[in-house]
C-alpha positions as CSV (number, residue, x, y, z in Angstrom):
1,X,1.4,-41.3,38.0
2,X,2.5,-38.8,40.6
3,X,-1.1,-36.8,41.4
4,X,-1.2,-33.5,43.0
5,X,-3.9,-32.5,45.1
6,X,-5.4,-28.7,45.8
7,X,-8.4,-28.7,48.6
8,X,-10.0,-25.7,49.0
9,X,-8.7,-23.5,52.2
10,X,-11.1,-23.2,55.6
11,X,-8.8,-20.6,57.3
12,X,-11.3,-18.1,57.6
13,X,-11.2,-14.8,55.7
14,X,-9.0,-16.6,53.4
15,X,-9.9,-16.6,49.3
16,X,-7.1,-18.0,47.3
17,X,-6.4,-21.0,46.0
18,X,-3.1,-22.8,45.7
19,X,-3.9,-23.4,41.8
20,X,-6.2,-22.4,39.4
21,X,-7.0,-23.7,36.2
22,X,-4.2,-21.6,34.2
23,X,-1.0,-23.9,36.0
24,X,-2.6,-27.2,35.6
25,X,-1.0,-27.9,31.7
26,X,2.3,-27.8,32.6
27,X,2.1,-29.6,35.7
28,X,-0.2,-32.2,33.3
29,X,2.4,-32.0,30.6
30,X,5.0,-32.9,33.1
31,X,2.9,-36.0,33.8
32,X,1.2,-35.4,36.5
33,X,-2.3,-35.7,37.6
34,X,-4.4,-33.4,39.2
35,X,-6.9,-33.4,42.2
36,X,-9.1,-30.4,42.9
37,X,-11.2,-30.3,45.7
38,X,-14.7,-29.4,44.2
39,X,-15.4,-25.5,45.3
40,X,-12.2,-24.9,45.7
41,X,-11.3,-21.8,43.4
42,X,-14.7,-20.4,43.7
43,X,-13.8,-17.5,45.9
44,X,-10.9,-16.8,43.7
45,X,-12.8,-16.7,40.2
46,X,-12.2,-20.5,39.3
47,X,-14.9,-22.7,38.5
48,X,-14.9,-26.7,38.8
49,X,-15.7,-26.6,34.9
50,X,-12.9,-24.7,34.4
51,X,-10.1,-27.1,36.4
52,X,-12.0,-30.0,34.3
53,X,-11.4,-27.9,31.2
54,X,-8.0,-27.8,32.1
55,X,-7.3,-31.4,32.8
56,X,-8.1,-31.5,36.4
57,X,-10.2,-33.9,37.8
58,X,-13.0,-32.4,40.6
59,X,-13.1,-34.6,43.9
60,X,-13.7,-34.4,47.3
61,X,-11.6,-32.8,50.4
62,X,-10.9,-36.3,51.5
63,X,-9.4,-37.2,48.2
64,X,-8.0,-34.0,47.5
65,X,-5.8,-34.5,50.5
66,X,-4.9,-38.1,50.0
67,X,-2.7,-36.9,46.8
68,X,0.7,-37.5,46.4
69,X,1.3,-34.4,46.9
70,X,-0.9,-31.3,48.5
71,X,-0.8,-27.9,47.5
72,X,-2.0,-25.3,50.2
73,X,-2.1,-21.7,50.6
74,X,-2.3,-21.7,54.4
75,X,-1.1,-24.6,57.0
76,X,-3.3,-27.9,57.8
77,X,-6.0,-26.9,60.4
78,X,-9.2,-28.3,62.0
79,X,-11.7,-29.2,59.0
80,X,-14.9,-28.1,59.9
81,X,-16.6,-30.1,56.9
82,X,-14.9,-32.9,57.5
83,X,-14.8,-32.8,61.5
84,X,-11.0,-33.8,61.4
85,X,-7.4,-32.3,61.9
86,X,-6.3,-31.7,58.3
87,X,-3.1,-33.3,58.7
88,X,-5.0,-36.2,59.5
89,X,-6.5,-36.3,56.3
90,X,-2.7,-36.9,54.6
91,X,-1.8,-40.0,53.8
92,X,1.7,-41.4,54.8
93,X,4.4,-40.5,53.6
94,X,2.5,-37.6,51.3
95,X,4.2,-34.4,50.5
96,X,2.8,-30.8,52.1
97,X,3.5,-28.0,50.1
98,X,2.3,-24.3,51.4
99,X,2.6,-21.4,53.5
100,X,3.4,-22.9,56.9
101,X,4.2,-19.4,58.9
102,X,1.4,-20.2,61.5
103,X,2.5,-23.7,62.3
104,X,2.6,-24.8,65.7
105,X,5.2,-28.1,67.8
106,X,1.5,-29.3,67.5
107,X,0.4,-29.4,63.8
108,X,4.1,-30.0,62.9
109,X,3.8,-33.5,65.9
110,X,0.6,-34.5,63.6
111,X,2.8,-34.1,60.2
112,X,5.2,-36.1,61.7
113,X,3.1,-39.1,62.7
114,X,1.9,-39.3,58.6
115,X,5.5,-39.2,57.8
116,X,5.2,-36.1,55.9
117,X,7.4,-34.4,54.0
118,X,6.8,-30.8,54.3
119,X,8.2,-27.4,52.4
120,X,7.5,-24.1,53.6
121,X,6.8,-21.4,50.6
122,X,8.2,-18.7,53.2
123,X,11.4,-20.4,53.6
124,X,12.8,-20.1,49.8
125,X,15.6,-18.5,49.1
126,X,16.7,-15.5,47.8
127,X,18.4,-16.3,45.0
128,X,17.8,-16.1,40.9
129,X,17.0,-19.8,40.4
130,X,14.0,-19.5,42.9
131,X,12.6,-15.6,41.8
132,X,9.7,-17.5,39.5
133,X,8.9,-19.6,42.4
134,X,8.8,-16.7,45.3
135,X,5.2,-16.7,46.7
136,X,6.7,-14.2,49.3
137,X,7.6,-11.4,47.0
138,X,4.5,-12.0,45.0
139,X,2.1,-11.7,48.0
140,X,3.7,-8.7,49.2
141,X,3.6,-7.5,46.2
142,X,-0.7,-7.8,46.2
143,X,-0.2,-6.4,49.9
144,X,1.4,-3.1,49.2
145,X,-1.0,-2.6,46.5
146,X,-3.6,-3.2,48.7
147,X,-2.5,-1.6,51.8
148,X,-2.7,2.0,49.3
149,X,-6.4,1.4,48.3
150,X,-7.3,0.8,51.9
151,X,-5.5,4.0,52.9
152,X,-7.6,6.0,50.3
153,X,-10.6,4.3,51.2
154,X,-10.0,5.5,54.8
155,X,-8.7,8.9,54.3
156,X,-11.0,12.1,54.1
157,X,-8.9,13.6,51.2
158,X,-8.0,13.5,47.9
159,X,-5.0,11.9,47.3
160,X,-4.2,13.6,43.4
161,X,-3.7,17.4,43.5
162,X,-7.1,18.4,41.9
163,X,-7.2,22.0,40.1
164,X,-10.9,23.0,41.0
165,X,-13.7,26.1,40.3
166,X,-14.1,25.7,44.1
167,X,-9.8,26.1,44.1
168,X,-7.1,24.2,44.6
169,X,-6.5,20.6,46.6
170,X,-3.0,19.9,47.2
171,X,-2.3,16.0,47.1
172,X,-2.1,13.9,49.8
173,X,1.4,13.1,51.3
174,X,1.9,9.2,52.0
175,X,4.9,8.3,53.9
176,X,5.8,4.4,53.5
177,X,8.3,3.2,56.1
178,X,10.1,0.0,54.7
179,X,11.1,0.0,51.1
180,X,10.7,-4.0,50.7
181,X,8.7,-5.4,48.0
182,X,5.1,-4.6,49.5
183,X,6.7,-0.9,50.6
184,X,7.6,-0.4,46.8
185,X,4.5,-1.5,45.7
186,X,2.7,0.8,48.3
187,X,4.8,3.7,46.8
188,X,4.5,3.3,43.3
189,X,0.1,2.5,44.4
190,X,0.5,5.7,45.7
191,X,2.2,7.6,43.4
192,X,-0.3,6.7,40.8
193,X,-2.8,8.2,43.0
194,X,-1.3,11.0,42.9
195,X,-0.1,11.8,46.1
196,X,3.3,13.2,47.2
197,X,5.3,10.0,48.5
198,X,8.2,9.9,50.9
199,X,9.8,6.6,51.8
200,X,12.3,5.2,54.9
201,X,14.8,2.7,55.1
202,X,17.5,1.5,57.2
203,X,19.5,0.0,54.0
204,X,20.8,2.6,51.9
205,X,21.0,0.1,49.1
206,X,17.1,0.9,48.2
207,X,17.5,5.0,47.7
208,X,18.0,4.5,44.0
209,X,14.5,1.5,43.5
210,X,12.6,4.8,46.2
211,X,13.8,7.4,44.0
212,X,12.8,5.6,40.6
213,X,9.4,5.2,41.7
214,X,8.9,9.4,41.7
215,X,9.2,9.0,46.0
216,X,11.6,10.8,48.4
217,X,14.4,8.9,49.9
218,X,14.6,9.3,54.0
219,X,17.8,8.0,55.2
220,X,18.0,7.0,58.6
221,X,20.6,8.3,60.8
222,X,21.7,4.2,61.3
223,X,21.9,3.4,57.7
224,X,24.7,1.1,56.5
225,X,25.3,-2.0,54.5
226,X,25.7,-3.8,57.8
227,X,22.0,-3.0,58.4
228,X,21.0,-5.6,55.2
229,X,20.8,-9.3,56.2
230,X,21.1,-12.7,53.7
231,X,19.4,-11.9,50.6
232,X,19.2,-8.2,51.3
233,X,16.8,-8.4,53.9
234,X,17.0,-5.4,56.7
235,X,18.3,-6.4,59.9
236,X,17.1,-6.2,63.2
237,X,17.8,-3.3,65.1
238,X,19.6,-2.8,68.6
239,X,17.3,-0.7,71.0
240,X,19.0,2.1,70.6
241,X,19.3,1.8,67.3
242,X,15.6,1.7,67.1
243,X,14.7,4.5,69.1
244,X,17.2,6.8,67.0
245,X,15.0,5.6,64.1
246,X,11.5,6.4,65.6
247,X,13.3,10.1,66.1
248,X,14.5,10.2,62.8
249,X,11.0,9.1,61.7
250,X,9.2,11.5,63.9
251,X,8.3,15.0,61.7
252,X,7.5,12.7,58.9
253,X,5.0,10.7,60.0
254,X,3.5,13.7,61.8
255,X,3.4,15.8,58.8
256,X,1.9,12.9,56.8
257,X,-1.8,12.5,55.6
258,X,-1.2,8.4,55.2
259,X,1.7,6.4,56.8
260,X,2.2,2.4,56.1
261,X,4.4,0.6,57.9
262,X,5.7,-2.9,56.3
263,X,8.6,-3.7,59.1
264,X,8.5,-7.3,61.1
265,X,11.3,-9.4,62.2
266,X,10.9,-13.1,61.9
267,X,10.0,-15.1,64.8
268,X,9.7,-11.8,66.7
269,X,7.3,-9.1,67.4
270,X,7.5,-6.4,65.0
271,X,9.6,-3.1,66.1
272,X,7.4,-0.4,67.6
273,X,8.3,2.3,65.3
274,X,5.3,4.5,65.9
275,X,4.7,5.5,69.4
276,X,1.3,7.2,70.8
277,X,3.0,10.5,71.3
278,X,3.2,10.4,67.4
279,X,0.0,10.0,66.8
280,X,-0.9,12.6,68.7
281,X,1.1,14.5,66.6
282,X,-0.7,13.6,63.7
283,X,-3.1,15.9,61.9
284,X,-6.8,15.1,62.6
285,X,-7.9,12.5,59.5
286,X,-4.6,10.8,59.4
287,X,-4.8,7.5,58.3
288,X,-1.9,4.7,59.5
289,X,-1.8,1.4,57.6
290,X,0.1,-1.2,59.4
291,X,1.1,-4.0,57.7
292,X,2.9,-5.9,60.8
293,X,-0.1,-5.7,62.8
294,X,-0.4,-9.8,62.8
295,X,3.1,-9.4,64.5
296,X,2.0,-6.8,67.0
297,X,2.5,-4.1,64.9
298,X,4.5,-1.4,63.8
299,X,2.6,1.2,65.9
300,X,1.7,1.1,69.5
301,X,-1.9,1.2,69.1
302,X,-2.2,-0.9,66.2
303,X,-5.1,-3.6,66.9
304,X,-4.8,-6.8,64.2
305,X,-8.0,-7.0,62.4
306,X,-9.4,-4.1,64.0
307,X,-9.7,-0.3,63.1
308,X,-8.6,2.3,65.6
309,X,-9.3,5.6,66.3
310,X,-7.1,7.6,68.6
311,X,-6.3,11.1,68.9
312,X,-8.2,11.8,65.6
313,X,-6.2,9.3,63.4
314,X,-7.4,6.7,62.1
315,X,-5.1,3.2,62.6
316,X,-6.3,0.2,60.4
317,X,-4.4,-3.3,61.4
318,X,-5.2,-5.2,58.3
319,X,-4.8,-9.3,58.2
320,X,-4.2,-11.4,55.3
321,X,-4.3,-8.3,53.2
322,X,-3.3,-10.7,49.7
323,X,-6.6,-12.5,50.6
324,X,-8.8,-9.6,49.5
325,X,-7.5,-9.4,45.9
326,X,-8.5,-13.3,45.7
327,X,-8.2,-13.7,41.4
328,X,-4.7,-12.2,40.6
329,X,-3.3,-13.3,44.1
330,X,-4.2,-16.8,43.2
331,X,-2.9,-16.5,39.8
332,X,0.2,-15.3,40.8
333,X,0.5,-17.8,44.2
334,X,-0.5,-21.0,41.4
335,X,2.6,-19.8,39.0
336,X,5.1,-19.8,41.8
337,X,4.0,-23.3,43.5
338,X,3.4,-25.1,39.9
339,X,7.2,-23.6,38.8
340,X,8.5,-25.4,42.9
341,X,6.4,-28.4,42.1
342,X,7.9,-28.9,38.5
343,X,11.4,-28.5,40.0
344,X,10.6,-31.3,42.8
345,X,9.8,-34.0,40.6
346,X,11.0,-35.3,37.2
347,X,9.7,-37.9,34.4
348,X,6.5,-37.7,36.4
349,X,8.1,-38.8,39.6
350,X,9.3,-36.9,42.9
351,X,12.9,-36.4,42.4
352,X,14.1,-34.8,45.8
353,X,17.7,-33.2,45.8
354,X,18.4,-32.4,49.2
355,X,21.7,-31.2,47.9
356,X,19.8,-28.6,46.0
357,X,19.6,-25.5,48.0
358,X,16.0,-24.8,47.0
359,X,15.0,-28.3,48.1
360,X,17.1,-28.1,51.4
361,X,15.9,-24.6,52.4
362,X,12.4,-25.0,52.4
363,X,11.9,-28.3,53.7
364,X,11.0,-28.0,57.6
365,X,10.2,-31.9,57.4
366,X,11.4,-35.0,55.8
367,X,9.9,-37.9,56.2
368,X,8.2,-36.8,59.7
369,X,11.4,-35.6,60.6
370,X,12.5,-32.5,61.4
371,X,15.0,-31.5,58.6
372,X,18.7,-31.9,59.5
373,X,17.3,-34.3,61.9
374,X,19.5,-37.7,61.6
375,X,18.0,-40.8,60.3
376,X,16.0,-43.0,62.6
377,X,17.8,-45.8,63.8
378,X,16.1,-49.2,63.7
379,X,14.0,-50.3,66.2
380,X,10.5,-48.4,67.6
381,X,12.2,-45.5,68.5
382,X,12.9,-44.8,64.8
383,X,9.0,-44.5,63.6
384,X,8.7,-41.9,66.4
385,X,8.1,-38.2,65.1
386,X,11.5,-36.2,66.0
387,X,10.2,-32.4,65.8
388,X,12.7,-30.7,67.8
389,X,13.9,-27.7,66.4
390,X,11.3,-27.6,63.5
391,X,9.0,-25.9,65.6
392,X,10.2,-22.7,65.6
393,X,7.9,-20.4,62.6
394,X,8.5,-16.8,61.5
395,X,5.5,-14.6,62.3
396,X,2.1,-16.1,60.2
397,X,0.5,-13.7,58.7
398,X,1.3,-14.9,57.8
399,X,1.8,-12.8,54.1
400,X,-1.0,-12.5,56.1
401,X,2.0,-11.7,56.8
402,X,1.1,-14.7,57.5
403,X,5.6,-14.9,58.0
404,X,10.6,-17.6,58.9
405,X,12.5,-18.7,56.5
406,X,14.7,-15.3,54.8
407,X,15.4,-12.8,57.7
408,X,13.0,-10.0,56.9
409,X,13.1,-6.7,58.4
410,X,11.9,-2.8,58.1
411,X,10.4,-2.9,54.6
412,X,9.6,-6.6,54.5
413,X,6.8,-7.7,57.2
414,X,4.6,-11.2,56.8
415,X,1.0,-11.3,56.2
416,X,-1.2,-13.9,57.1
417,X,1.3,-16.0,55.9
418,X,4.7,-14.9,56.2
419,X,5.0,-12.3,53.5
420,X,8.2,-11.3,52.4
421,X,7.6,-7.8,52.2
């Protein structure tokens, strides 16, 4: 019997789990076993009696990640606990499923000496067989929400319009550059907060989802259907290009209470969008939210994981922003990895179809080889890890933010993990 194996995350800061007790029937059903590291889910709600409830069995990290296969939020990294490499703890030949935005040539050399056969969950495609396996969008979708709250939290305001004894309190304006999946969750957070929400994007394709949502649609002066990349994803911009945007963008973030910026380019820092001399534009109590700050950020004095205050605004570079709504992100992370794993195997079995586009898009190694890499010949040379080109990893937010696979652009940033925003 095929098992599956969930050990509980060490990445600092981070809360999920890959699965919680809700996804473990069908994957049992399916006939599979499951492994859970004990302690696991407890920072995201689920208790070891409820994964036994389910069907799981409780073990320890050393078991957990000498499954079949292993099912990780974030990449392998040095286990405290267990005073070893995590990769180290696969077995040969084991399969690695998880966000692998922050992988390094140096994780990926110790994946290949196990023989293992990784997937990426940033790398799935964009298409309508994978939407009820896309960690990306669902991640993003947690960050926008989240990236709203921490906005109100920070700002000095109201964000409803509030009809007083003491007067009148107009409602907050929130500007939301990127109109991805975390930018249209930030507006429609937003809107239900009441404030007045206007929103930019490079791809005019999104004015109708902006305009549903109650917000107001900024074209930018670039716009075009050229602008959107495979799977609808924005494009990078040409300098000039870009620094037509930051003008375009200029009056609005400087007449905005709350800006959050959701724009990152894969493998590349993020496009400076916001420049100082625009925050010093800003009114006094202005709150920016940057959402690509894990890939330098959207605005020039963005600081990941810090809060800073310049010119009397305040600019908050969140990481790993999913992280901090631990219950429904896991939930929602579990239903997408269960719904990949069900599709990888078959009769209880793996059952990889590299012919399948899912399969063969998120698979950055087969084997210990770097996918597309041509089968070892015989002789030493062929039990040697070949890496080349499998190195290369969007931004890890990595959905943090952590974040390669789909091109992602203004509108679509990774957090913590490569979130497709």
């Amino acid at each position: 019997m095929l098992s599956i194996g969930v050990p509980r995350e060490t990445t600092p800061g981070e809360t999920r789990v890959a699965l919680v007790p809700q996804a473990v029937a069908p994957l049992l059903k399916a006939g599979l076993s499951v492994q859970v590291q004990a302690g696991a889910g407890v920072l995201s709600g689920a208790t070891d009696e409820a994964y036994v409830a389910a069907g799981a069995t409780i073990v320890d990290a050393r078991a957990a990640f000498g499954s079949d296969v292993v099912l990780k939020v974030r990449e392998p990294r040095w286990n405290e606990d267990a005073a070893v490499h995590e990769a180290d703890l696969l077995r040969d030949g084991a399969v690695l499923i998880a966000l692998l935005g922050g992988r390094t040539p140096q994780s990926l050399e110790r994946l290949a000496a196990h023989r293992v056969t990784a997937f990426a969950l940033e790398a799935l495609p964009r298409i309508t067989r994978a939407q009820s396996m896309d960690v990306m969008s669902s991640m993003s979708t947690v960050a926008g929400y989240r990236a709203v709250l921490l906005a109100a939290e920070k700002l000095p305001r109201f964000f409803p319009l509030l009809m007083t004894a003491a007067g009148t309190i107009p409602p907050a304006r929130v500007f939301v550059i990127g109109a991805g999946v975390a930018g249209l969750q930030a507006i429609a957070t937003a809107r239900r907060l009441g404030a007045v929400v206007e929103a930019f994007d490079v791809r005019p394709a999104v004015r109708e989802e902006v305009q549903s949502l109650g917000a107001t649609f900024i074209a930018a002066d670039v716009a075009d259907a050229a602008h959107a990349g495979a799977g609808g994803y924005a494009k990078e911009l040409n300098s000039s290009d870009e620094q037509r945007e930051r003008d375009r963008l200029t009056k609005h973030v400087q007449s905005a209470d709350v800006v959050i910026t959701t724009a990152v380019v894969p493998g590349k820092r993020a496009p400076l969008l916001i420049t100082t001399a625009m925050v010093q534009g800003m009114r006094p109590g202005s709150v920016i939210v940057d959402m690509a700050a894990e890939s330098g950020g959207n605005c020039e004095l963005t600081r990941a994981g810090t809060e800073v205050q310049a010119h009397g605004v305040t600019i908050v570079g969140p990481v790993n922003l999913a992280a901090g709504l631990a219950v429904h992100a896991s939930q929602m992370f579990a239903r997408n990895v269960s719904t990949l794993v069900l599709h990888l195997t078959k009769n209880g079995a793996l059952a990889l179809d590299f012919d399948d586009e899912i399969t063969r898009t998120t698979c950055v190694l087969r084997d210990g080889r770097a996918a597309g890499a041509p089968a070892p010949t015989n002789g030493p040379a062929a039990n040697g890890p070949t890496v080349a080109g499998a190195a290369a990893a969007p931004s890890a937010t990595g959905a943090t933010g952590s974040t390669g696979g789909p091109a992602l652009g203004p509108g679509d940033p990774a957090s913590g993990e490569a979130l497709r925003r």
